[in-house]
Every structure is written in structure tokens, then in C-alpha cells.
C-alpha positions as CSV (number, residue, x, y, z in Angstrom):
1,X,-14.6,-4.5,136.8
2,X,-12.9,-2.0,134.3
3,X,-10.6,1.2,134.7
4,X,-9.7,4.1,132.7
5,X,-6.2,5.4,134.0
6,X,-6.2,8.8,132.2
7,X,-2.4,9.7,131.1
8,X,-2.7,11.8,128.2
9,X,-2.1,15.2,129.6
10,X,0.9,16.8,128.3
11,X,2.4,17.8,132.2
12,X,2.8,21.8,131.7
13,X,3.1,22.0,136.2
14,X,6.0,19.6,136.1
15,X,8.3,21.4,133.8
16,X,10.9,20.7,133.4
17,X,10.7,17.5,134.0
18,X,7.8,16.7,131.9
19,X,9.5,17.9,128.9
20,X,10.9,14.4,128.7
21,X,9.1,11.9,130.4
22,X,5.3,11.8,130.6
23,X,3.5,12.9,133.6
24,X,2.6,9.3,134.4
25,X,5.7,8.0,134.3
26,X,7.8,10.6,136.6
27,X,9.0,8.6,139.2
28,X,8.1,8.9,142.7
29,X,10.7,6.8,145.2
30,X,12.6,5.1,142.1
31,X,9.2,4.2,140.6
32,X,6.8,5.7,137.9
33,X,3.7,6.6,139.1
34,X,1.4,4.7,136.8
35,X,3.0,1.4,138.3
36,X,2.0,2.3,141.3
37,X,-2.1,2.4,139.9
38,X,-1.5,-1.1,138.0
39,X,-0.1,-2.8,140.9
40,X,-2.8,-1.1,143.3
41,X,-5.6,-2.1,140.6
42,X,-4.5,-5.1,138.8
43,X,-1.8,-6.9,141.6
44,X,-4.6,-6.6,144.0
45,X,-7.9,-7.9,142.3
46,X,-9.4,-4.8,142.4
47,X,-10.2,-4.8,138.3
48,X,-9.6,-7.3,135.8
49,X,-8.6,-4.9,133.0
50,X,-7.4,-1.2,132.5
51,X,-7.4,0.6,129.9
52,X,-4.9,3.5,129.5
53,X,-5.4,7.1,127.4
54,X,-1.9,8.6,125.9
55,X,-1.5,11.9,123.9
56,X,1.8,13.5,124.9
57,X,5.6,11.1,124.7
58,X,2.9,8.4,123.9
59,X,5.8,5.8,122.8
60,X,7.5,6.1,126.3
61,X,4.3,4.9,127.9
62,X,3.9,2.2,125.3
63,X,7.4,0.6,126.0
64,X,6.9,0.9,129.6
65,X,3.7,-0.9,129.4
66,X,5.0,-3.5,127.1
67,X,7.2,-4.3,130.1
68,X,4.5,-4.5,132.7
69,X,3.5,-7.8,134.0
70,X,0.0,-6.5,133.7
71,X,0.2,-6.3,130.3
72,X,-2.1,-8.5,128.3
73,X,-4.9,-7.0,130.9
74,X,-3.8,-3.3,129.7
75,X,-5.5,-1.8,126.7
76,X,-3.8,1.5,125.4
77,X,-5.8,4.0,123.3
78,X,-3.6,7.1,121.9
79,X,-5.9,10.7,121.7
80,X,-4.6,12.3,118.3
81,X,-6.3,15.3,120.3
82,X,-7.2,15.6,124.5
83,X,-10.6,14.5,125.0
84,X,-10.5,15.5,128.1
85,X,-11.7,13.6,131.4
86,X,-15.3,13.1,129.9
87,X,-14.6,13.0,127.0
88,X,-12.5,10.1,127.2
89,X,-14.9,8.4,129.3
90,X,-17.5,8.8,126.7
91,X,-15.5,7.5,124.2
92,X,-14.4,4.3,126.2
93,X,-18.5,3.3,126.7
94,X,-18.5,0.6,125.0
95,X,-15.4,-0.8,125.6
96,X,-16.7,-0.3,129.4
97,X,-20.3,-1.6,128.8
98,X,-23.1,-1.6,131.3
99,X,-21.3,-2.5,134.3
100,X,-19.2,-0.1,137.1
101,X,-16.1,1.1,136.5
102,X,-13.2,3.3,138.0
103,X,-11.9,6.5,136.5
104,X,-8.3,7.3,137.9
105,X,-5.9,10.5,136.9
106,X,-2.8,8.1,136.5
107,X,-0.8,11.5,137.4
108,X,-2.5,11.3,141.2
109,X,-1.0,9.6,143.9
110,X,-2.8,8.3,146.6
111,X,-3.0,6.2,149.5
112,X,-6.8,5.7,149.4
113,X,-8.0,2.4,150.2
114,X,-9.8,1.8,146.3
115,X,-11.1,-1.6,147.3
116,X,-12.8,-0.1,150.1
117,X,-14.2,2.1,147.6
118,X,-15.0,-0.2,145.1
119,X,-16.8,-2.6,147.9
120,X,-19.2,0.1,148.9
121,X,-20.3,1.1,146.3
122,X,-21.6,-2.5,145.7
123,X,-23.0,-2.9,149.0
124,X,-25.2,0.0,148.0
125,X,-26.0,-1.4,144.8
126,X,-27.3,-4.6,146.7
């Protein structure tokens, strides 16, 4: 299974703080946010690959990937202009194929159980 982690948004609710740091990396208890999603989706099985939008302090996200351990399963794809939520869906379709996928907003934090998720929604595919 596949992910799109949408991180492009430029953070106008978080000013100041997003004047320097993306949204998806402000850190929450010493740790950006977006590693939080990677270790939640990738550490745990729950997807094989992810792939990640950027727009605003794109090369911030880009080193901070490079350091991930999940990064050879971690595809980044830089919006010139926001597509928006669908629209960057739209324009990852073939990259996704014909199979299920997630859709996150790597700016969220949650404590859902995504695997739970994830496993219904094959049960009632079966």
C-alpha cells in the first residue's frame, strides 16, 4: 500500500513559527511532525512507500528526508504551484495505480490507530 503525506502548505496559522521551518517539520515534543507519520506508516508496516508533496522551504524538508531511515521508500514531488488536496491526489494516480491508498495532512497529528483503519477497509473489500 501507498501514501501521499501532503506537506506543501505554506503554514500562514503557525506564524511565526512557520516563517522558518515548514509546517511539517515544527516540532512537537523535540520531534518534527512528519517523523512522527513515517515512523507510524513506514516503522510499522502499514505502507511500503510514501510519497511526500513540498511547495513552501521545500529544501528543509528535502534534507530532513535525506536523513530519514525511511528514505529510499520516500518519494518527494515539489508543487511549483499548490495543487491543493485533490489536486495533488490527481496528479499522483499513476504513481498510485489501481490499488488503495492513504491520504494524510503531514501537518495533523493524531493518535488514530491507521492500521486499524487500513484493515477495515480490507475486510470490506473481501
Amino acid at each position: 500500500m501507498k501514501a501521499v503525506l501532503l506537506a506543501a502548505g505554506l503554514g500562514t496559522r503557525l506564524r511565526p513559527i512557520t516563517q522558518t521551518v515548514p509546517k511539517c517539520l515544527v516540532p512537537i515534543r523535540g520531534r518534527p511532525l512528519l517523523d512522527y507519520w513515517l515512523e507510524h506508516l513506514l516503522g510499522q508496516g502499514i505502507v511500503d512507500e510514501v510519497r511526500i508533496n513540498t511547495h513552501y522551504l521545500t529544501d528543509q524538508v528535502r534534507a530532513h528526508v535525506a536523513q530519514s531511515p525511511w528514505r529510499d521508500r520516500i518519494e518527494l514531488v515539489h508543487e511549483e504551484t499548490l495543487l491543493g488536496t485533490g489536486g495533488t491526489v490527481l496528479a499522483s494516480r499513476e504513481w498510485l495505480g489501481r490499488s488503495a491508498f492513504l491520504v494524510a495532512h503531514a501537518d495533523n497529528l493524531t493518535d488514530a490507530h491507521i492500521g486499524d483503519l487500513v484493515a477495515a477497509h480490507h475486510a470490506a473489500d473481501a
